[in-house]
C-alpha positions as CSV (number, residue, x, y, z in Angstrom):
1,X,69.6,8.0,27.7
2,X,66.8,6.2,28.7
3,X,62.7,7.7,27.9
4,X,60.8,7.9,31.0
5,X,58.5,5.0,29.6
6,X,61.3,2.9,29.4
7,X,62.7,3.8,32.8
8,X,58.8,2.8,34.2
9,X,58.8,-0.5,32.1
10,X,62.2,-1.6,33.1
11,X,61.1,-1.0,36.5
12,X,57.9,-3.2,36.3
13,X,60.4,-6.0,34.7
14,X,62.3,-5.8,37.9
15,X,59.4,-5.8,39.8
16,X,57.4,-8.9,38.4
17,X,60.4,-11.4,37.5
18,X,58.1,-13.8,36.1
19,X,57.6,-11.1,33.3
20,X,54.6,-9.2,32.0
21,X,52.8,-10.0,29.0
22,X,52.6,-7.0,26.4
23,X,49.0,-6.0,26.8
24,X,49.4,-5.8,31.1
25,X,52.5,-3.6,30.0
26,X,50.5,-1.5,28.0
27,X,47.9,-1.2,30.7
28,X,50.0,-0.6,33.4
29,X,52.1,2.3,31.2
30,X,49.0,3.7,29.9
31,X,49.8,3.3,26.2
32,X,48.7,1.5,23.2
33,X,49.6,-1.9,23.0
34,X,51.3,-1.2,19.9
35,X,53.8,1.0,21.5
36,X,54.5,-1.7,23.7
37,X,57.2,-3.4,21.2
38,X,59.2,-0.3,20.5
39,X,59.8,0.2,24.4
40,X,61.1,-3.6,24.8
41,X,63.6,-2.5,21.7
42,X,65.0,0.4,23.3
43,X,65.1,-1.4,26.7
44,X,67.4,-4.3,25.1
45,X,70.1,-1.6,25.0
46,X,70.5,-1.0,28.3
47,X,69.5,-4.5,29.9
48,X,69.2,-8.2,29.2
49,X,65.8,-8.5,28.8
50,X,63.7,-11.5,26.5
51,X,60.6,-13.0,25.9
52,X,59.5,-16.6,27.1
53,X,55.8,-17.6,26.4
54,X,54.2,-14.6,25.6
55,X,55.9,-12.9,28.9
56,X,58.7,-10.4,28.5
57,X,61.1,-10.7,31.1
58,X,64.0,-9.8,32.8
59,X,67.4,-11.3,33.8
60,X,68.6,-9.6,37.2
61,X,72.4,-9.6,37.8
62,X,74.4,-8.8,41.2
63,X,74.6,-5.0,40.0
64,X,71.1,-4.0,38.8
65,X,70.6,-2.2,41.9
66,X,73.0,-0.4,45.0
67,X,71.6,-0.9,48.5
68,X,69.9,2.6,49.8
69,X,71.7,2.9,53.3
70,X,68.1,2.7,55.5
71,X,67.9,0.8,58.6
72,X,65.0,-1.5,59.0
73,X,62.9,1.1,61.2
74,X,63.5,3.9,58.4
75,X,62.0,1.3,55.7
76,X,59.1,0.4,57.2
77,X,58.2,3.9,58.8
78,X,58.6,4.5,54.9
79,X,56.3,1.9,53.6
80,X,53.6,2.7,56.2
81,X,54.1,6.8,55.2
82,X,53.7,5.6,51.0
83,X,50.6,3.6,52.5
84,X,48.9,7.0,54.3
85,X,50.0,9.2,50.8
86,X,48.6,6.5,48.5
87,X,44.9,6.2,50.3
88,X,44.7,10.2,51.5
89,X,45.8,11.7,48.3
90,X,42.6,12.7,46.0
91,X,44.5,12.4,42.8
92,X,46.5,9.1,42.3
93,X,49.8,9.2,40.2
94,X,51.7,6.8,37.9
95,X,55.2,8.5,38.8
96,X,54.8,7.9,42.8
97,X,53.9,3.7,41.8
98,X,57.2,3.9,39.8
99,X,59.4,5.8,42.6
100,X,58.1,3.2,45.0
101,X,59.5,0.2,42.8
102,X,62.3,2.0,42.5
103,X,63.1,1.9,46.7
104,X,61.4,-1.2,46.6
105,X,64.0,-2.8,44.8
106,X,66.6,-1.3,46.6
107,X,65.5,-2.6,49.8
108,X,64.8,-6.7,48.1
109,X,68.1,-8.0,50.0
110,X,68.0,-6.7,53.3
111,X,64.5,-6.0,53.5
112,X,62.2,-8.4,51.6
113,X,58.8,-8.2,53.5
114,X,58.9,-4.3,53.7
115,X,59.9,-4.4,49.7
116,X,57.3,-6.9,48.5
117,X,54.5,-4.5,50.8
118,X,56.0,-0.9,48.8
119,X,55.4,-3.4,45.3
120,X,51.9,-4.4,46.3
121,X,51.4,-0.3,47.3
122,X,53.0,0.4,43.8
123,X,50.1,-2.1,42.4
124,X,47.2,-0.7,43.9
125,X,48.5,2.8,42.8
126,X,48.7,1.8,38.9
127,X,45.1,0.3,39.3
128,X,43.8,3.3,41.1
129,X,45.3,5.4,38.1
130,X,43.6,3.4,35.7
131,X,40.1,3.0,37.4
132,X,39.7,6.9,38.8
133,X,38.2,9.2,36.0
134,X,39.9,12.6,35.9
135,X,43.6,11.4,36.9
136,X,44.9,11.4,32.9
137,X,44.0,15.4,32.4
138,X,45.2,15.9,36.6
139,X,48.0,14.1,36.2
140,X,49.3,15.9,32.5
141,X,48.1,19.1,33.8
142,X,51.0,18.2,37.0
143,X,53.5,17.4,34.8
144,X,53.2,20.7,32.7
145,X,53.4,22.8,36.2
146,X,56.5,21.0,37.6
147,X,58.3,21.2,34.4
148,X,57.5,24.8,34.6
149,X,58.6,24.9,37.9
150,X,61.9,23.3,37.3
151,X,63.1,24.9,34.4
152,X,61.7,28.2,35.9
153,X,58.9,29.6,32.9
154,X,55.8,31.1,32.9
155,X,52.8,28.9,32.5
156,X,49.8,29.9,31.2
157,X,46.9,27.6,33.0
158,X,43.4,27.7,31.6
159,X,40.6,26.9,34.4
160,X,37.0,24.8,34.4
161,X,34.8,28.4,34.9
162,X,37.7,29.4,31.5
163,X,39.6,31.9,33.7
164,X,43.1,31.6,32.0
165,X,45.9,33.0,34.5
166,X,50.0,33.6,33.3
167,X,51.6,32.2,36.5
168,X,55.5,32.4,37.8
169,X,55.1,28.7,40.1
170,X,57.1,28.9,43.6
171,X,55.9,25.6,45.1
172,X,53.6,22.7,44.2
173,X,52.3,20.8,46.7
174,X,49.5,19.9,49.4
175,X,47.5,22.4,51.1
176,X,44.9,21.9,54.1
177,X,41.4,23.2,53.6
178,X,39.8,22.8,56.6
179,X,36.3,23.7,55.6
180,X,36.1,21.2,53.2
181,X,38.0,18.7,55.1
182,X,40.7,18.4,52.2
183,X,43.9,18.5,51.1
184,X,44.1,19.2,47.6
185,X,47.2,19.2,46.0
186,X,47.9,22.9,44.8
187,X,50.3,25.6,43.0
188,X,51.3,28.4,44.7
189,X,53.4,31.0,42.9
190,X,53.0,34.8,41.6
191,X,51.0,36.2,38.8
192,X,52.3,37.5,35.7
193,X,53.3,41.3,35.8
194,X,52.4,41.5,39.6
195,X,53.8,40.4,42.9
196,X,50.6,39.1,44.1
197,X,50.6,35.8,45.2
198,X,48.3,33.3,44.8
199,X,47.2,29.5,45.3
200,X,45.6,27.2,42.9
201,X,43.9,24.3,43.2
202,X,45.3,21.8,40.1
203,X,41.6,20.0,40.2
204,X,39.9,23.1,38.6
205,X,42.9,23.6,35.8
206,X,42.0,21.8,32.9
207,X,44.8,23.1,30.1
208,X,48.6,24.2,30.7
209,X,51.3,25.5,28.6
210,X,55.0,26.7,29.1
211,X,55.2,30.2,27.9
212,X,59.1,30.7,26.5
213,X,59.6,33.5,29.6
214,X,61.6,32.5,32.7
215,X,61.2,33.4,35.7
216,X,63.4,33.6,39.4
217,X,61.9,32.3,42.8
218,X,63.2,35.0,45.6
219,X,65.7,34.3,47.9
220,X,63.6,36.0,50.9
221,X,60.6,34.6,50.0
222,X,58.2,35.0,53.0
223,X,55.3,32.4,53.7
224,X,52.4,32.2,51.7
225,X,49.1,33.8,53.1
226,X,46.0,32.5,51.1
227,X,43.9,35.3,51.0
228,X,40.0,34.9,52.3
229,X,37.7,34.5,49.8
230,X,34.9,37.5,49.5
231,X,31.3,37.7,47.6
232,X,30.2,41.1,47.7
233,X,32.0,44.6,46.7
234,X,31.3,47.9,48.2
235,X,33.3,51.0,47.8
236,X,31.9,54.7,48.6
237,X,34.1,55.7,45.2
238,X,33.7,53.2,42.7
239,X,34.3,53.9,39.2
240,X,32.6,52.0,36.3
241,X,35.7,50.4,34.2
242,X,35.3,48.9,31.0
243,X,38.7,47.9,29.2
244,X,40.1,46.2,26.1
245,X,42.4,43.8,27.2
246,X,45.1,43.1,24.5
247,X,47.2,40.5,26.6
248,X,45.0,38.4,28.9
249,X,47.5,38.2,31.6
250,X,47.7,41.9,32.4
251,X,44.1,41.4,33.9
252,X,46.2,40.1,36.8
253,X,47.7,43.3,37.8
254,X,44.2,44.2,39.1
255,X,43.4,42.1,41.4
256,X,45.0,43.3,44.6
257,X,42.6,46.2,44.1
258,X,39.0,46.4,45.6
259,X,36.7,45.5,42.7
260,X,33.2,43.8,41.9
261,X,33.5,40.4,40.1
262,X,34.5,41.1,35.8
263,X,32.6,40.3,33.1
264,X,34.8,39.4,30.4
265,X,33.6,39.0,26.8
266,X,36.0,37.1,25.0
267,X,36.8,38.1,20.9
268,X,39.6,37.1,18.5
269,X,42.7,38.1,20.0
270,X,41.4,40.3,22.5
271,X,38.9,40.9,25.8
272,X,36.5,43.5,27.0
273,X,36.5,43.5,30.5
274,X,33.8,45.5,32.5
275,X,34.2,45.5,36.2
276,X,33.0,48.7,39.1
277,X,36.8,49.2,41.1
278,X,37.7,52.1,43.7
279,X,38.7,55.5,41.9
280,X,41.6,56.0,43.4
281,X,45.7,57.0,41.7
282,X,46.8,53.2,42.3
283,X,44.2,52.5,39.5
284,X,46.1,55.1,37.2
285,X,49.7,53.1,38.0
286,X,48.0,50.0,37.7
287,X,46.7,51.0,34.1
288,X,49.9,52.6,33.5
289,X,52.1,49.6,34.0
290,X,50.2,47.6,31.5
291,X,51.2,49.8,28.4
292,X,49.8,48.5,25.3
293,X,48.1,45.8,26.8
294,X,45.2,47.5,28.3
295,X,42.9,50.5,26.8
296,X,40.5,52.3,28.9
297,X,37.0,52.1,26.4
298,X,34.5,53.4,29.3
299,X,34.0,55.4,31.1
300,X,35.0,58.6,28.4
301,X,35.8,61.2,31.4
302,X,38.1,58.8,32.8
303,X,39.9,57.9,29.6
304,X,40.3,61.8,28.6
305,X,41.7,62.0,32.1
306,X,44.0,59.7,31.5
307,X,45.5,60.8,28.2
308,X,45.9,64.2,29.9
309,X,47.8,62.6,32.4
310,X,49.9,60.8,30.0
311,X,50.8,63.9,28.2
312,X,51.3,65.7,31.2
313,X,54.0,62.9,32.1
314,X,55.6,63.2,28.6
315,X,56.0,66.9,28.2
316,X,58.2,66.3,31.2
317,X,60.9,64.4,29.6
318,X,60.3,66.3,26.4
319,X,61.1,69.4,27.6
320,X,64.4,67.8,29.3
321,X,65.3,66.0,26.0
C-alpha cells in the first residue's frame, strides 16, 4: 500500500510528464530534499517511473487512469467551483492541490482544456501553501481533527489564549460569520462529559492529540445553534467557586451554566479554577457528575454542604445494602 507522500508524488509525475527535478519535488511535497530519493524507490514498485537528466519522470500507459463519467458542463462547473474554493478559502491545503490532479487526470482524454485549467489551479494551490505563513501548524492541526473524526476519538485541542478543550468532533467544515465577513473553516462537535455543543474555529488551535476514547455521532442529531457570545455576568445568587480541577476536561461540564469568566491557575498535574456561578442544585449535579475529577476548595460552607449531601445520598443505599 502506497504512503500518502507517494500517492501525492506519483500524482505530480502524472501531472508534469516532462518530470520534476528532486529539489521542485521536495518543495512541492514539503519535505527535505533528502527524503526525496526514498519516495522515488517506493514509487518504482507500483509504476514505471526513471530518471533522465536530472528530471524523474514518468511513463503513462493506456490504464493509469479510468474515465470519471462527467459530461463536459459537469467538468467545467467543477473547475470554476475548485477556482472560487481555492481564492475564498483563508487556509490553503496541500490535500485539495492533490485531489484536483487526481480529477484532472481523469478528465485529460475527453477534456483537456478543463484538465490542464484544474492542473494550473492545483499549481497555484501548492505555491500558496508554501508562501502563506501559518498553513503548516493549520493544516497538521486539520489533519489531527479529521482523523479524529473518522475513526471516531476524543481529541484533546489546546488553543492560542492556552484554553485546552476534550472534544467528541461531529462535523468539520465552513461556517459563515457575518460580522467579520468570513468563513473560517471550523469544528463543530460535543464536549467531553457533556452534551453541550460547540464550534471551534481551527485558526485559534494551535496543538491536537487523539485521546484512546471513542466516541458515536447521534443518529437524531439536530442542527447546530452557535450560541451568542456574552461579556458580562450578573446573577442575583451567585456563589464564589473555587475548585481543584484533577482532569482538565471536566471544566466543560460547566459551561452551560451562568458564570463570570474563570481564572485558572495552572500546576503540575492539576488546576485551581476560581469563577462566581448561580447557586442553584444544577451546580450540585454538575459537581457531582465529575467524581474525582473536581474538589470544591472554597467556599468552606459550600463544601461542608456538599459532603453532607454526599453522605446523605450514601446512607441511602447503605441502609438498603
Amino acid at each position: 500500500m502506497k504512503g500518502e507522500r507517494v500517492a501525492q508524488l506519483e500524482l505530480l509525475l502524472h501531472s508534469h510528464p516532462e518530470g520534476l527535478r528532486r529539489a521542485e519535488i521536495a518543495r512541492r511535497l514539503g519535505v527535505h530534499r533528502s527524503t526525496i530519493s526514498r519516495y522515488v524507490d517506493e514509487l518504482k514498485d507500483h509504476v514505471d517511473i526513471y530518471e533522465d537528466n536530472n528530471l524523474i519522470k514518468i511513463r503513462e500507459t493506456e490504464n493509469d487512469t479510468s474515465n470519471l463519467d462527467l459530461s463536459i458542463y459537469e467538468s467545467l462547473a467543477f473547475n470554476m467551483s475548485a477556482e472560487v474554493l481555492a481564492q475564498n478559502s483563508e487556509f490553503q491545503n496541500p490535500h485539495l492541490a492533490s485531489g484536483l490532479r487526481k480529477i484532472a487526470m481523469n478528465m485529460r482524454s475527453y477534456a483537456p482544456k478543463v484538465s490542464n485549467n484544474i492542473i494550473m489551479l492545483a499549481e497555484q494551490i501548492d505555491k500558496q501553501v508554501q508562501q502563506k505563513k501559518g498553513n503548516g501548524q493549520f493544516n497538521s492541526v486539520l489533519e489531527v481533527l479529521i482523523d479524529s473524526w473518522v475513526s471516531g476519538r476524543i481529541v484533546k485541542i489546546t488553543q492560542k489564549d492556552g484554553n485546552e478543550t476534550e472534544l467528541a468532533p461531529y462535523f468539520i467544515g465552513f461556517r459563515e460569520d457575518e460580522e467579520n465577513r468570513r468563513n473560517p473553516i471550523s469544528v463543530t462537535g460535543r464536549l467531553r462529559h457533556t452534551q453541550e455543543i460547540v464550534t471551534i474555529d481551527i485558526t485559534t488551535i494551535v496543538g491536537a492529540t487523539i485521546l484512546d476514547e471513542t466516541y458515536t455521532i447521534p443518529d437524531n442529531l439536530k442542527p447546530f445553534k452557535i450560541p451568542a457570545k456574552t461579556t458580562e455576568y450578573s446573577s442575583a445568587d451567585t456563589l464564589s467557586l473555587k475548585l481543584k480541577i484533577n482532569e482538565s476536561s471536566a471544566l466543560n461540564v460547566f459551561r452551560d451554566l451562568d458564570h463570570s469568566p474563570e481564572k485558572i491557575e495552572k500546576y503540575d498535574g492539576y488546576q485551581i479554577v476560581s469563577f462566581s456561578v448561580e447557586n442553584s442544585f444544577m451546580l450540585t449535579l454538575k459537581i457531582i457528575q465529575c467524581g474525582p475529577s473536581v474538589e470544591i476548595l472554597e467556599p468552606t460552607s459550600y463544601r461542608k454542604k456538599f459532603c453532607c449531601l454526599l453522605k446523605d445520598i450514601l446512607a441511602v443505599y447503605e441502609s438498603k445494602a
